[in-house]
N, C-alpha and C positions, 0 to 999 in steps of 0.2 A: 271381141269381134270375131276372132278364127269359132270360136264355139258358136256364133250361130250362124255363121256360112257354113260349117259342119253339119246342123241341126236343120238350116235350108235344105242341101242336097240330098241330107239321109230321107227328109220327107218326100222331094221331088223321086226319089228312086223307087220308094211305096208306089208313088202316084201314076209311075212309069210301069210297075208291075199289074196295077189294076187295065190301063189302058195297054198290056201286052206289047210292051217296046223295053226290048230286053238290050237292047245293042248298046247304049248309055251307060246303063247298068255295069254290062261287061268291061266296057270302057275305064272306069272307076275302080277296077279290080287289077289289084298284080297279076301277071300270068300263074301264078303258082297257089292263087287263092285257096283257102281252104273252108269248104262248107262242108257243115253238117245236119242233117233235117230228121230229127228222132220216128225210129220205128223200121221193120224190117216189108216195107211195100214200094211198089212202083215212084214212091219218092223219098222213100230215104235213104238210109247210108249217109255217105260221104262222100265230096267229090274232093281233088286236088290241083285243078286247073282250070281256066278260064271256057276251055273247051267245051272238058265233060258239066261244068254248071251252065254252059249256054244251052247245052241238050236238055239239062233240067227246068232251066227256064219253059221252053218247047215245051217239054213235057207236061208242066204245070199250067200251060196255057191252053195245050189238047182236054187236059183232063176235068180242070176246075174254069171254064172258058167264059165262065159269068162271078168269078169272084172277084168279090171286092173287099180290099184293105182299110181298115180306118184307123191309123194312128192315136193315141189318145195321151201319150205322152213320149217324150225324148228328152235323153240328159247326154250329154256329152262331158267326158272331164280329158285332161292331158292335153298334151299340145302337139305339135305335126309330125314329129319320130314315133310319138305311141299317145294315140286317143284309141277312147272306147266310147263309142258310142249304145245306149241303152234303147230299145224302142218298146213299148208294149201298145199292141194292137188288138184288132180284133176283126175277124172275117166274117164274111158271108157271102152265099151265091144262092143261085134259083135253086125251088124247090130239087130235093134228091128223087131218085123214082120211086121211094114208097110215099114221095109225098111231102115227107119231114122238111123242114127248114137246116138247112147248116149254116150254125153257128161256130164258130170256134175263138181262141185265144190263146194269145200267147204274149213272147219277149223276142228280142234279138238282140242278140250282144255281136258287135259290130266292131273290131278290132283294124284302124288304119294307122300305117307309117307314110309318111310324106304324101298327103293327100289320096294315096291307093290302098284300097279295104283287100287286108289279106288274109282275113277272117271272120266267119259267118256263122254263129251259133244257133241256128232258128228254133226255138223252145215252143211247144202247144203242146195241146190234145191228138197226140198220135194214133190214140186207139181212136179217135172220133175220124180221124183223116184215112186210115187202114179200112174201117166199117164202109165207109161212104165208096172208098174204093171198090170193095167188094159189091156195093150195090150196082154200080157202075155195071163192072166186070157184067152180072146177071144179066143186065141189059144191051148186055152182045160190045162194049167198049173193050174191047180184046189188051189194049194197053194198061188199062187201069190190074191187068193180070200182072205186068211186063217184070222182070228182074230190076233193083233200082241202077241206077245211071252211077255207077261208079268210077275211078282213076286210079 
C-alpha cells in the first residue's frame, strides 16, 4: 500500500511540472533538498534548498514553457525513513527555432525519508538540453544564456 501512494504522488508531481504548478512540488521537499540536473547551462548544476530549486522550477518553466513529461515507468522500493523511488520518462515541447522537434529522455532517482524527497538525481540527454538552449539563446531568450541557479 505505502508503495503505490508513493508511486501516486511521484506521478502527480510529473503532472504538476507539465502544468507549471511548482508550489506542491516544493511542498513535498525537505528544506535542505538536494537536486542535481547534468550538464554545465542555464539548468544545471546543483541546487541545495527548497529555495534555490523553486527558481529552477521558474526557470524551467521560462525556458521549456511547452514541455511535456510522459512517465513510462515507476518503481518504488523501501519504506518511509528511506525509499527511492525510480522514474523513467520522456519529454517533449514545441518545435525548437530551427524547426527540429525535442525529444528527450531520461530517469530520476527520487530519494525520500518520511514522506519528504531530499533527493533529486535528474539523468537525460544534457548535451540535447545544452544545444536547444543555445538555440534558444540565438533567438534573443537572453536567460537560456543565464549562469545555472545554484546554493
Amino acid at each position: 500500500m505505502y508503495h503505490a501512494i508513493v508511486k501516486r504522488i511521484a506521478l502527480q508531481n510529473f503532472l504538476r511540472v507539465n502544468q507549471k504548478d511548482y508550489a506542491p512540488i516544493l511542498k513535498g521537499c525537505s528544506p535542505d533538498v538536494h537536486h542535481r540536473f547534468g550538464g554545465h547551462h542555464a539548468l544545471g548544476g546543483e541546487r541545495h534548498d527548497c529555495d534555490a530549486l523553486g527558481r529552477w522550477f521558474e526557470r524551467l518553466g521560462r525556458l521549456a514553457p511547452t514541455l511535456q513529461l510522459t512517465v513510462h515507468d515507476v518503481w518504488v522500493k523501501g519504506w518511509p525513513w528511506n525509499t527511492t523511488v525510480i522514474m523513467r520518462w520522456s519529454a517533449v515541447q514545441d518545435l525548437l527555432p530551427d524547426d527540429s522537434p525535442y525529444n528527450n529522455h531520461g530517469v530520476h532517482v527520487i530519494r525520500m525519508r518520511w514522506g519528504k524527497v531530499y533527493d533529486i538525481d535528474a539523468n537525460e540527454d544534457s548535451q540535447l538540453v545544452a544545444a536547444s538552449l543555445q538555440m534558444w539563446a540565438a533567438r534573443g531568450v537572453n536567460e537560456a544564456l543565464a549562469d545555472p541557479i545554484l546554493s
